[in-house]
DOVOVO-845487 format. One record per residue (C-alpha): z, x, y. Coordinates in steps of 0.2 Angstrom, whole numbers, padded with zeros to 4 digits, always signed. Example, Ala and Ser with C-alpha at 12.3 -4.5 7.8 and 13.67 -1.06 7.14 Angstrom:
+0039+0062-0022;+0036+0068-0005;
***
This chain:
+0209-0259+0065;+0212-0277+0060;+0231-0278+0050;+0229-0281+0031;+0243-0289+0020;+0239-0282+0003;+0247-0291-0014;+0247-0282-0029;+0248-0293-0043;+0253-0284-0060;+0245-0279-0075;+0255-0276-0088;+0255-0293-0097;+0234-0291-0096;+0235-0274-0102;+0248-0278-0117;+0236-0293-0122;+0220-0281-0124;+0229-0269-0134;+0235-0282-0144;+0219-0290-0147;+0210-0274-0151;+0209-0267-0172;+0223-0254-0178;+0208-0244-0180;+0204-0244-0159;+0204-0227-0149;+0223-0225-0149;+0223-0212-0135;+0216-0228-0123;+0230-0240-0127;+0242-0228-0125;+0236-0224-0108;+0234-0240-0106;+0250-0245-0110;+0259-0230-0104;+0251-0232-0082;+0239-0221-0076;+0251-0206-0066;+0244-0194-0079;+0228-0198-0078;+0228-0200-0057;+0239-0180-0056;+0223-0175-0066;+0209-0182-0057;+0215-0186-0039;+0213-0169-0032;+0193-0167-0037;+0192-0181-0025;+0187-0179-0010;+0184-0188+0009;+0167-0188+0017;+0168-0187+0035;+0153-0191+0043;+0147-0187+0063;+0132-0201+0063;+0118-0198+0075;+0118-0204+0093;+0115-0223+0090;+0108-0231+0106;+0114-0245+0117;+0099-0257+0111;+0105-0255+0093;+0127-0256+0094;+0120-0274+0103;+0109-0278+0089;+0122-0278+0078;+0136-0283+0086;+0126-0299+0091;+0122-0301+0072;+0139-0297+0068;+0144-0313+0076;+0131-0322+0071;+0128-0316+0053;+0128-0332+0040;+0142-0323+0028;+0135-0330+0012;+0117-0324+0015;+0125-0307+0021;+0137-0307+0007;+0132-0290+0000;+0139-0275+0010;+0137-0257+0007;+0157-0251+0010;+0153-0236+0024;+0167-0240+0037;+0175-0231+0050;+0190-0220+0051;+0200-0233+0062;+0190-0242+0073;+0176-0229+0078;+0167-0226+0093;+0158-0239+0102;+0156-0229+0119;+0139-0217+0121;+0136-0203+0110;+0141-0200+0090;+0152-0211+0082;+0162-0205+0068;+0162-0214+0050;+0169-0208+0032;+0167-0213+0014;+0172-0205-0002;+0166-0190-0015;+0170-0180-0031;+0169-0163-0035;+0156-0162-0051;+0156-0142-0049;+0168-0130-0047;+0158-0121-0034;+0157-0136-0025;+0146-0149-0028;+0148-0164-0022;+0143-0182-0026;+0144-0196-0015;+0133-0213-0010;+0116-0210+0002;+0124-0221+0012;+0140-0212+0018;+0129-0198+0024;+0113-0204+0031;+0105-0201+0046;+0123-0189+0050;+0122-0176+0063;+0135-0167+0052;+0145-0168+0036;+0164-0162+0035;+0172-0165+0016;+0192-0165+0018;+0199-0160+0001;+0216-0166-0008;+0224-0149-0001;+0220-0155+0017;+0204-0144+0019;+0191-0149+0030;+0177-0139+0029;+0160-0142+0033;+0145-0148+0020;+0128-0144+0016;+0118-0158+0013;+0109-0154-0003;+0097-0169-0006;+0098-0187-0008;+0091-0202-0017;+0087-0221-0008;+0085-0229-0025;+0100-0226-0034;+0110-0222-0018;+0116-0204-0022;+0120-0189-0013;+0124-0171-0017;+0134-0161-0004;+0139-0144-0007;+0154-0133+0002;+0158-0116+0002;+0179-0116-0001;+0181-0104-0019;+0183-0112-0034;+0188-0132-0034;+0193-0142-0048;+0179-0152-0054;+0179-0170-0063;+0166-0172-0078;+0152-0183-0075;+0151-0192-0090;+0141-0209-0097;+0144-0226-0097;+0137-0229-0113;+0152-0229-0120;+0163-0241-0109;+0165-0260-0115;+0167-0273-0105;+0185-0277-0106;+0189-0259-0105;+0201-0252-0094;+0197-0241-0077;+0202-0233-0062;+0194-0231-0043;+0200-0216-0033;+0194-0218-0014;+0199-0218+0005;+0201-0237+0008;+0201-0241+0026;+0203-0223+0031;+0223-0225+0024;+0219-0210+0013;+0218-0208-0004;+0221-0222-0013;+0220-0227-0032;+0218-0243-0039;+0215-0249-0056;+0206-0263-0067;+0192-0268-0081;+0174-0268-0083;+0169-0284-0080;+0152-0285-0085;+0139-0270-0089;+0120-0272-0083;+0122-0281-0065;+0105-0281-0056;+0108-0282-0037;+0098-0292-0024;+0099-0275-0013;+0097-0263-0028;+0084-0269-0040;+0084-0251-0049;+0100-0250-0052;+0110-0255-0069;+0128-0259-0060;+0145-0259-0070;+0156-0272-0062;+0176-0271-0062;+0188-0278-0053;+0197-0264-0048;+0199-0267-0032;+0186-0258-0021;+0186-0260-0001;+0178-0252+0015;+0178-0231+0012;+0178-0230-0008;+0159-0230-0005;+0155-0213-0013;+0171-0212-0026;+0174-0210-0043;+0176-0223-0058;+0186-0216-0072;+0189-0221-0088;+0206-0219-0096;+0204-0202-0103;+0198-0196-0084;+0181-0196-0088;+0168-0201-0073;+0158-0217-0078;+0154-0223-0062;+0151-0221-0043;+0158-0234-0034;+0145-0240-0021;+0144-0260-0018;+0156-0275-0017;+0152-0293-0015;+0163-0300-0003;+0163-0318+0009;+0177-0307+0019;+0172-0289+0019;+0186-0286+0008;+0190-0284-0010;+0191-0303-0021;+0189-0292-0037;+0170-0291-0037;+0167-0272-0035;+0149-0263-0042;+0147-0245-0048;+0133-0234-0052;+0133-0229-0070;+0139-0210-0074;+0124-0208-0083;+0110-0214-0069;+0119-0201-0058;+0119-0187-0070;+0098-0191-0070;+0097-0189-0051;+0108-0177-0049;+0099-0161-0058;+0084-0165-0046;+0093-0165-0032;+0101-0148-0035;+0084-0143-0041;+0068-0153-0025;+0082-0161-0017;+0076-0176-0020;+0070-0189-0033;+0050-0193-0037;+0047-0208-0044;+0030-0218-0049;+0022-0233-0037;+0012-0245-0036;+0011-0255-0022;+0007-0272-0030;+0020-0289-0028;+0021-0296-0043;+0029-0315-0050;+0034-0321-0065;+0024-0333-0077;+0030-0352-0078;+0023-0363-0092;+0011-0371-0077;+0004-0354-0071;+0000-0350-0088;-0008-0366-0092;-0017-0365-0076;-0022-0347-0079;-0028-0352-0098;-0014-0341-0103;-0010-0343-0124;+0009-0343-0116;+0018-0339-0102;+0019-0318-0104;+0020-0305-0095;+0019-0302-0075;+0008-0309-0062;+0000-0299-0049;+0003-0308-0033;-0003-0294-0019;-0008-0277-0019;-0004-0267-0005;-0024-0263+0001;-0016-0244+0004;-0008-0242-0011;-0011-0234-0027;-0014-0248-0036;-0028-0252-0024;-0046-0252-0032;-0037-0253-0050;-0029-0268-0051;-0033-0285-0043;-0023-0302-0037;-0023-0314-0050;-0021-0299-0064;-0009-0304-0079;-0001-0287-0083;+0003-0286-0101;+0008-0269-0107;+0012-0253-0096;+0007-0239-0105;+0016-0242-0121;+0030-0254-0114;+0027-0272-0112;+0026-0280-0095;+0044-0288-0093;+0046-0295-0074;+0065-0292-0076;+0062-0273-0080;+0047-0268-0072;+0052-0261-0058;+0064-0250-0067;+0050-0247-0077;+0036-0241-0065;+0050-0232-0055;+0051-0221-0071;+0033-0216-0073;+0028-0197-0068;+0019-0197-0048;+0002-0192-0051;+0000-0196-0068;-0015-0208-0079;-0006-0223-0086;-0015-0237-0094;-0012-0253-0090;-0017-0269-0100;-0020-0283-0094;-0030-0301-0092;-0041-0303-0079;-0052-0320-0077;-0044-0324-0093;-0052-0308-0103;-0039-0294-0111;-0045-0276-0102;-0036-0260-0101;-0038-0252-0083;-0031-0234-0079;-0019-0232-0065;-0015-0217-0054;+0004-0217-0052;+0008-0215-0032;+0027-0210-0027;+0040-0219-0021;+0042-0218-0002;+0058-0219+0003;+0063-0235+0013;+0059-0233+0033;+0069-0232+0045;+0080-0247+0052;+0068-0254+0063;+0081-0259+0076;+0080-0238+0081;+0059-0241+0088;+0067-0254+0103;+0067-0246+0121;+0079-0236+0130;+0093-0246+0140;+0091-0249+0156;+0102-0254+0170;+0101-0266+0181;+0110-0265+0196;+0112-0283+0203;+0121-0289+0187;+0130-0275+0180;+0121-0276+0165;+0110-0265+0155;+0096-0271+0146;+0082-0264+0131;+0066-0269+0125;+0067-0277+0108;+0059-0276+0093;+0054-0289+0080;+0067-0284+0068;+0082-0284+0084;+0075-0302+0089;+0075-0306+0068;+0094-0298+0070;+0100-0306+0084;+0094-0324+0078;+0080-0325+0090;+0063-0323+0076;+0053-0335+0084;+0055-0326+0103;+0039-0317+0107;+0048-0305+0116;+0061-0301+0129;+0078-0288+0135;+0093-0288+0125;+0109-0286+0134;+0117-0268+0129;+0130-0265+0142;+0142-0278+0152;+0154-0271+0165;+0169-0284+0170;+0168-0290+0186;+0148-0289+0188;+0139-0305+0191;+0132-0303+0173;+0147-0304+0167;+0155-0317+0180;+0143-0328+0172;+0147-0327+0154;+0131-0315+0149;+0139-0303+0133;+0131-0288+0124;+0119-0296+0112;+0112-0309+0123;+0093-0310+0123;+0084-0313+0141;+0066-0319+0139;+0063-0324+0157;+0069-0322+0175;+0066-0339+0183;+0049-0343+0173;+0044-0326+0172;+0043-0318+0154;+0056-0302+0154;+0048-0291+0141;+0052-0273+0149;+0064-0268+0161;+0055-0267+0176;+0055-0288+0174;+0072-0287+0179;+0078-0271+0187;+0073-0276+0204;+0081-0293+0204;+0088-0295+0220;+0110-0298+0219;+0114-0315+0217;+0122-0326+0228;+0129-0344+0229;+0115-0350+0240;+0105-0339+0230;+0108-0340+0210;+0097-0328+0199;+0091-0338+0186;+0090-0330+0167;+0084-0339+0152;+0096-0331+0137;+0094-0334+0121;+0113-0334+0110;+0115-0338+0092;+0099-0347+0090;+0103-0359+0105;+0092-0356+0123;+0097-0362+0137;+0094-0355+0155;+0110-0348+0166;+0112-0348+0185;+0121-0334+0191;+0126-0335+0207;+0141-0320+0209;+0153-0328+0207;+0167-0335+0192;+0162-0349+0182;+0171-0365+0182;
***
């Protein structure tokens, strides 16, 4: 694990001025926890916090390549957003299961747990280790992709619980604290303000975040936001970051969207939610003229999925108007749809062809987002003359790996030192489209490759960052 040099800057004189600039008649309780730190608040609330230790399941050769390539490829503004699952010091890169961890809270005293989707996805199994030093193991009890929520249980007597409250009642400007396991250092607390109320997330369109500055870092993921009277009011989940780490720019469910997904949880295990497999756009002042629109209202329907439930009731080129009783609002409709009950009739006006029509809509569910894509490549492969091992790639592991427009090819999943493969410059990552002017799109294209020589080079065309260019390896160290 990389060394940090963290600088606290201080508070107070921040603190002082918002209590000075609030009425006499203001919640005196919160200015004088405020004013006075936050011990009392933290001896109350840190031990219902808990840390989420996580055994993932076995991630294949082909896919640690994928992303280490994009790793040091990645444009860091357009990957800015990072969800904040680390691992507890490093991680395992070798074969098998690697370890991760984030953070949780007690919500029940017999042991309900919240924590993010994220933490605990696609996990063999689920250990929580609680602020007496515990560890025990955790039940999985369900878990939502569109808000990012999961609810553990554990079996360990009575636990002290925090209250999952709302954040209605938070103001921007409003002081707040962040409990977590940054880094994997251990329990960590770190304090701040709401910043702004309402974000809307490229990543998380369903999702209403608080924002603070508390500072929030890799392993919080899963951890309480409290307000200064030790209430929950958020989950923190999200930060956006050019370095990884905290600038100040940290995101937290609200208290209140949990509290929804958490009762079905408990109760299906997860959370159903209406569909309608449509892509829709938003109305310029040129579509509407072009449309013979009065003005530019509403939500234009830009695909429908031939599959999906919208299919047969609504068409490309509808202008969607009202949903059931709620107008059509391109910022809120997702949310909007999201809330309708599966199965159900709702009517839909619209224009079509420049004509006002109701049409009624059988509301599908939700799926759940697939699977990362990166998991359907081949098996690795070795390949004996290089010391290498290779795996057939997907679209979306050439996509990674900044190779789209490849049709196909081997990405490299192992490199042992000293191997010809290696000898050459060749690194996990590494895309090989073609042995000499042969396309490599399967292993076999390459397993059989005779060792290299001086006299007798193997020649590979790789594919690195973007750039192709074709390497001769002959055995031997590069000059």
């Amino acid at each position: 694990m990389m060394a940090l040099t963290i600088r606290f800057k201080p508070r107070h004189a921040l603190l002082l001025a918002l209590v000075l600039a609030v009425p006499l008649a203001c919640d005196s309780s919160r200015s004088n926890a405020a004013t006075a730190g936050y011990a009392a608040l933290v001896r109350r609330a840190a031990p219902s916090v808990v840390t989420v230790l996580v055994e993932e399941q076995d991630v294949s050769a082909r896919e640690r390549a994928a992303q280490q390539a994009s790793a040091q490829t990645e444009d860091t503004v357009a990957t800015i957003l990072r969800r904040l699952l680390s691992g507890p010091g490093g991680g395992d890169h070798g074969e098998g299961p690697s370890a991760a961890l984030g953070s949780g809270f007690i919500i029940r005293a017999d042991g309900l747990i919240v924590t993010n989707r994220h933490v605990i996805v696609g996990a063999r199994t689920v250990r929580v280790r609680l602020a007496d030093g515990r560890e025990v193991r955790a039940q999985i009890v369900g878990s939502d992709a569109v808000t990012d929520i999961a609810l553990l249980r554990v079996d360990a007597g009575r636990l002290p619980a925090l209250r999952l409250g709302s954040s209605t009642g938070v103001a921007v400007g409003d002081a707040v604290v962040a409990i977590g396991n940054p880094f994997g250092l251990g329990q960590s607390v770190s304090a701040g303000i709401v910043s702004a109320r309402a974000r809307t997330l490229e990543d998380d369109p369903y999702v209403d975040f608080l924002q603070t500055d508390a500072a929030i870092n890799r392993g919080n993921s899963g951890g309480p936001l409290l307000s200064v009277d030790g209430t929950v009011v958020g989950v923190t989940s999200a930060i956006l970051s050019p370095s990884g780490g905290s600038v100040g720019l940290g995101f937290a469910i609200p208290a209140e969207t949990v509290a929804a997904v958490v009762g079905d949880l408990e109760r299906h295990g997860r959370v159903e939610r209406g569909f309608f497999g449509i892509t829709i756009q938003g109305l310029t002042p040129a579509l509407a003229r072009a449309l013979k629109l009065p003005k530019a209202a509403g939500a234009l329907v830009a695909a429908v999925d031939p599959q999906g439930p919208a299919a047969g009731s609504l068409e490309i080129g509808d202008v969607l108007v009202r949903i059931g009783s709620a107008p059509a609002d391109l910022q809120d409709l997702n949310k909007l749809i999201t809330r309708l009950v599966p199965d159900s009739l709702v009517p839909i006006n619209l224009i079509r062809g420049g004509a006002q029509e109701t049409v009624a809509l059988k509301v599908g569910r939700l799926p759940d987002p697939p699977a990362d894509p990166a998991l359907s490549g081949g098996e690795d492969t070795w390949v004996p003359a290089l010391g290498i091992g290779v795996a057939e790639t997907t679209v979306a592991i050439r996509k990674a790996i900044k190779a789209p427009d490849e049709a196909g090819g081997l990405i490299v999943t192992r490199v042992l030192p000293a191997r010809p493969g290696a000898l050459a410059g060749l690194q996990v990552g590494d895309l090989i489209t073609h042995a000499g002017t042969q396309s490599a799109t399967v292993a076999a294209d390459v397993t059989a490759l005779a060792k290299p020589t001086a006299m007798d080079p193997v020649l590979l065309r790789v594919v690195r960052a973007g750039s192709a260019a074709y390497v001769a390896i002959t055995g031997e160290a590069e000059n």
